[in-house]
C-alpha positions in Angstrom: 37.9 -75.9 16.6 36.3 -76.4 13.4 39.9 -75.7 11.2 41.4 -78.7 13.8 38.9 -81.2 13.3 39.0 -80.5 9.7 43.0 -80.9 9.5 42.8 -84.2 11.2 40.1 -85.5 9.1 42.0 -84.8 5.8 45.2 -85.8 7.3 43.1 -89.4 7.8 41.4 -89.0 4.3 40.6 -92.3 3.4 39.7 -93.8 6.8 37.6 -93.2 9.9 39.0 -91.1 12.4 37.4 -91.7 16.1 36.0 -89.4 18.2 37.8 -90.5 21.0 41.4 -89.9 19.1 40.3 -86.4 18.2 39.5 -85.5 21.1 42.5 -86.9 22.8 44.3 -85.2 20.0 42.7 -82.2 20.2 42.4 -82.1 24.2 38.7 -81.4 24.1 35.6 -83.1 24.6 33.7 -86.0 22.8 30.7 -83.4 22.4 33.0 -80.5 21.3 34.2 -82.9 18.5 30.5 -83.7 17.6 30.0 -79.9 16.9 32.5 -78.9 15.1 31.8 -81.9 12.2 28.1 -80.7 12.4 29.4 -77.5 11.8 31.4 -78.7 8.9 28.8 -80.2 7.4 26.6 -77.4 7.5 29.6 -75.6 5.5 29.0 -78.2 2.6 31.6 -80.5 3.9 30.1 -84.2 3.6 31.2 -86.1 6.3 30.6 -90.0 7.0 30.1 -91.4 10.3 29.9 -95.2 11.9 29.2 -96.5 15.3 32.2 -97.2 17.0 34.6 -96.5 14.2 34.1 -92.4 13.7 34.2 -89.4 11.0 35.3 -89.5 7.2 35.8 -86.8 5.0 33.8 -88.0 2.0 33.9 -84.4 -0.1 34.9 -81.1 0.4 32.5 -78.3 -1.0 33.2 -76.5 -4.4 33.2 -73.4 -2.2 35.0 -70.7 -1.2 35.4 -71.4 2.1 38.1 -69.7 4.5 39.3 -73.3 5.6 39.8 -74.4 2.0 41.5 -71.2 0.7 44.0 -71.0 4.2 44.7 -75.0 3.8 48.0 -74.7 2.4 48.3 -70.8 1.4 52.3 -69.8 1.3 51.7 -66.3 2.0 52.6 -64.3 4.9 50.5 -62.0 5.1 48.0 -62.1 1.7 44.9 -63.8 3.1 45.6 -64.4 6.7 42.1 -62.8 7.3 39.1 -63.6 5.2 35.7 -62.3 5.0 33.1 -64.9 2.8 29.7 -64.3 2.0 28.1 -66.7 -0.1 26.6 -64.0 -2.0 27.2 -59.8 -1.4 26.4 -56.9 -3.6 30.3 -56.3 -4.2 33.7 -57.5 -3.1 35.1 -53.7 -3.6 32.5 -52.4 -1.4 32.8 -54.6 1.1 36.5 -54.6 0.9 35.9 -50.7 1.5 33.9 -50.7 4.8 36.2 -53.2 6.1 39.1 -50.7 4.9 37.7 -47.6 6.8 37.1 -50.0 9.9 41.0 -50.4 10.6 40.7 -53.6 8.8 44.7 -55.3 8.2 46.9 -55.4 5.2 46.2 -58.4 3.3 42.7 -59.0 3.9 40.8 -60.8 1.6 36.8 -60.7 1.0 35.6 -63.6 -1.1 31.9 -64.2 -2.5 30.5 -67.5 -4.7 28.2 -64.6 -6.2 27.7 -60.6 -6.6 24.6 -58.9 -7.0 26.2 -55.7 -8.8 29.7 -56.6 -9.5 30.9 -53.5 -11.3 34.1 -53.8 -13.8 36.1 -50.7 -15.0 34.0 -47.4 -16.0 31.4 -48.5 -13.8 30.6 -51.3 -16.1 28.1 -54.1 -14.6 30.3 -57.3 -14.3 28.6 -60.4 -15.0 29.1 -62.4 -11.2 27.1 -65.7 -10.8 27.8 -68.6 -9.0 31.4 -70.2 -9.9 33.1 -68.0 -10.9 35.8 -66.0 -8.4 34.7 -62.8 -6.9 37.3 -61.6 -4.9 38.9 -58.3 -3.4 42.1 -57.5 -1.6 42.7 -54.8 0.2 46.3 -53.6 0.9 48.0 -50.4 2.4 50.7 -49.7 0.7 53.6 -47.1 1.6 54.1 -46.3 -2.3 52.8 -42.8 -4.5 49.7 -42.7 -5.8 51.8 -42.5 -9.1 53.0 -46.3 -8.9 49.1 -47.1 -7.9 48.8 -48.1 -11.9 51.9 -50.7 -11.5 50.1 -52.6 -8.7 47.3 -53.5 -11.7 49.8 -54.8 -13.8 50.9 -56.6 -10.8 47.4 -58.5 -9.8 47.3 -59.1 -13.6 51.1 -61.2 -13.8 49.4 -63.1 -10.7 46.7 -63.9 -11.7 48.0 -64.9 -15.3 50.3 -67.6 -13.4 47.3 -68.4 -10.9 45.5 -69.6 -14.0 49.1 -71.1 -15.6 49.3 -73.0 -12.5 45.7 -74.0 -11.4 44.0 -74.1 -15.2 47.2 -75.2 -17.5 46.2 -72.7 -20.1 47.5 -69.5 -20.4 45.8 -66.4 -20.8 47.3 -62.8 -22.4 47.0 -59.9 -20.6 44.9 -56.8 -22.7 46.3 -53.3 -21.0 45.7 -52.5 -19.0 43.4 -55.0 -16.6 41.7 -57.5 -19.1 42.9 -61.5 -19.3 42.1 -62.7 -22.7 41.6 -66.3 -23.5 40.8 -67.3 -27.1 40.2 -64.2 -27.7 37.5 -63.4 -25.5 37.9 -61.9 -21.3 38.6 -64.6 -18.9 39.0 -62.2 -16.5 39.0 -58.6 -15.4 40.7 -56.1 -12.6 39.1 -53.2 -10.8 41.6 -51.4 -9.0 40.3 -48.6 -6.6 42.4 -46.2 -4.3 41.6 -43.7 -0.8 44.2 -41.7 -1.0 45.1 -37.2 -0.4 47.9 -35.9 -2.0 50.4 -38.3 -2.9 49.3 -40.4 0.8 47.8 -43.7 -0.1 45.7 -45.1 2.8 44.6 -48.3 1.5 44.2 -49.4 -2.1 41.4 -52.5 -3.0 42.5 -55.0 -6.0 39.2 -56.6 -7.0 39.5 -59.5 -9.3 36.8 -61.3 -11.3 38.2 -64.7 -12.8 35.7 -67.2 -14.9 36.6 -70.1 -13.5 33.5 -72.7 -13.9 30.6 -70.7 -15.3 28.8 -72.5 -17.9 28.4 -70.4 -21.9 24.7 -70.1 -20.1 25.6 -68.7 -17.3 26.4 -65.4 -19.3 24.4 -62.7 -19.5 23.4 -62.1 -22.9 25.4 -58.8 -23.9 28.6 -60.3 -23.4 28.2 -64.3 -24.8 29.9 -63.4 -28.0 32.9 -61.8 -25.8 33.3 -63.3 -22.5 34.5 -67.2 -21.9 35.2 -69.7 -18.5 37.9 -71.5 -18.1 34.5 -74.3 -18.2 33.2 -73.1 -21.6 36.7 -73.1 -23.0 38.5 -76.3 -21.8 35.5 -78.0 -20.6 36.9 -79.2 -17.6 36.4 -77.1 -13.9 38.8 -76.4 -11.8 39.8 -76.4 -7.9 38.8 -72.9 -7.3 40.7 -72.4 -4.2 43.7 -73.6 -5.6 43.1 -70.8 -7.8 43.2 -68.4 -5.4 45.7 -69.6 -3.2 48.5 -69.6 -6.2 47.0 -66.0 -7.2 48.3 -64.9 -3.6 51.0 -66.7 -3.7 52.4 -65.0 -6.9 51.2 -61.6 -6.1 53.0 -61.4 -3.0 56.0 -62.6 -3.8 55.7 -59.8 -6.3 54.5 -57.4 -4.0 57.4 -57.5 -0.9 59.6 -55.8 -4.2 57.3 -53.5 -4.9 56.9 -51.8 -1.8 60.5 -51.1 -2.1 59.7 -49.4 -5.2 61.5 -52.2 -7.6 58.5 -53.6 -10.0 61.6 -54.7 -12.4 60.0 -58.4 -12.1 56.4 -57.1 -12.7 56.9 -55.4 -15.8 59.2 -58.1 -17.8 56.6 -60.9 -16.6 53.9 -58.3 -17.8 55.8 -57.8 -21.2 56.1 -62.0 -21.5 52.4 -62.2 -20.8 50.7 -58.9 -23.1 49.0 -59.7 -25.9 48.9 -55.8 -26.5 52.7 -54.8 -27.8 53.3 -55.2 -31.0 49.1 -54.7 -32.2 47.1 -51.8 -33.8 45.3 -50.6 -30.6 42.7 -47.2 -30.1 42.6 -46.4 -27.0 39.3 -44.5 -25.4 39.5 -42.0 -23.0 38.0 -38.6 -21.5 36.3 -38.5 -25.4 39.3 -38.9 -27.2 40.1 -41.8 -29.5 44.0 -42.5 -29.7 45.0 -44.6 -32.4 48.5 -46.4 -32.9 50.7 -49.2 -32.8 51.3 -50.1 -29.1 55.1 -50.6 -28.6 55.9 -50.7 -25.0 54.7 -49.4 -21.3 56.8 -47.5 -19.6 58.3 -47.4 -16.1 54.8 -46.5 -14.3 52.9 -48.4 -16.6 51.6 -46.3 -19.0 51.2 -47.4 -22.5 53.2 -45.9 -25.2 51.6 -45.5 -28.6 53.1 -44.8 -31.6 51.3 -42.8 -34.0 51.5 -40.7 -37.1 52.0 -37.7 -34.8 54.6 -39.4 -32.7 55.0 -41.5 -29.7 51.8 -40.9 -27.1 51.9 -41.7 -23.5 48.4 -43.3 -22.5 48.3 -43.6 -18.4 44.7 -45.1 -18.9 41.8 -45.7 -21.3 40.3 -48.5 -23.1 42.0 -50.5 -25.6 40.4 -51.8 -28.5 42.7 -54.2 -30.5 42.2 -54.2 -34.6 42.8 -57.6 -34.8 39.9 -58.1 -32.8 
């Protein structure tokens, strides 16, 4: 009732909207009507109201909110079902127990703040209020080998999310980092249930710094990390964020689940910022060093080296340039 009420009121933004019409419109009662804009108000929604005139949406929340996120989404199945908590431990997690419930494809879990966001390598992730914490899970009929291309998906998405939503343009970093100025805008935490080569559900966790003050950073990362906030100094309409970032990933994702990331990785290639640079990649205790100068059909990153060209189907990169 609540998602009605607030359709009708932003379809008469601007001027009062009675209770009688609503409920006439609606087919329910005057009282019904009275709930669900107390409802919305408790939600963060500020609503005016005048004897014998009605409701007006006044403001709409800077929040997360199911109602704001499904207002207008062009997916068809990417964020049908939410789950919101105004503040959880982790997305990922969450996104897990609703996986192993019989939760659907495409469900999204979004929270204005995590208590122990974790980033690749088990790394704490920096998650305060404003930003966008945010998980999806899917179940994808695709080998555990093409898991890796569904990262460099969620990062072309979320690269136009931030094109569209933001109007700057961030470089990807292989193989999950968006770079702005230099510094991480954003990061991706893919995680996978799978046996053999049987995928049962995979969770794409994203964590975009949309509108977090230079502040709000925790001291380790200051000199490294930046907001869309600290760098343009405007914020931005964080649901229209993540409605464009589920937009682009699904219209990316029907492809791939016919095995054709052909799109992905020439979007990917347009957006890198890590072909063509002196990189070392870390990983298991090795340091690879090279010039990175491609990735390959599953993603992996090719190196070229004094020794030859190396295959690297993870790690951490470190650019020299940086």
């Amino acid at each position: 009732m609540r998602e009605k009420i607030l359709k009708l009121l932003k379809q008469n933004k601007g001027r009062y909207l009675s209770g009688a019409e609503a409920s006439r419109l609606l087919h329910v009662s005057r009282t019904a009507v009275c709930k669900a804009v107390e409802s919305l108000r408790e939600s963060g929604y500020v609503i005016a109201s005048a004897p014998r005139r009605g409701y007006r949406l006044e403001a709409v929340p800077d929040l997360l909110l199911p109602t704001e996120i499904q207002d207008g989404l062009q997916t068809s199945i990417l964020g049908k079902t939410i789950h919101y908590e105004r503040r959880m431990e982790s997305t990922n997690k969450k996104a897990r127990e609703l996986a192993e419930a019989g939760a659907a494809e495409g469900t999204l879990v979004v929270a204005e703040e995590q208590t122990t966001g974790r980033g690749r390598l088990g790394r704490f992730w920096n998650s305060p209020p404003g930003g966008i914490w945010l998980s999806l899970l899917l179940r994808p009929a695709l080998s555990t080998s093409q898991i890796t291309l569904l990262t460099l998906l969620a990062a072309v998405a979320a690269v136009e999310a931030t094109i569209s939503a933001c109007k700057i343009t961030p470089g990807i970093k292989w193989p999950n980092d968006l770079l702005y100025d230099n510094k991480k805008l954003a990061g991706i935490l893919t995680e996978i249930s799978a046996e053999a080569d049987c995928v049962h559900y995979l969770i794409v966790g994203i964590g975009f710094n949309a509108n977090i003050t230079a502040e709000q950073f925790a001291p380790e990362i200051s000199k490294t990390a930046t907001s869309v906030l600290a760098a343009t100094g405007a914020a931005i309409n964080r649901a229209a964020w993540v409605k464009a970032f589920l937009a682009s990933f699904e219209t990316y994702y029907y492809p791939a689940l016919r095995s054709d990331f052909t799109a992905v990785l020439e979007r990917w290639r347009h957006y890198t910022v890590t072909l063509g640079q002196e990189v070392a990649v870390r990983f298991a205790g090795q340091v690879i060093c090279g010039r990175a100068v491609d990735i390959d059909s599953q993603g992996a990153l090719l190196l070229e080296t004094d020794k030859g060209l190396v295959r690297c189907l993870a790690g951490d990169v470190t650019m020299k340039k940086q």
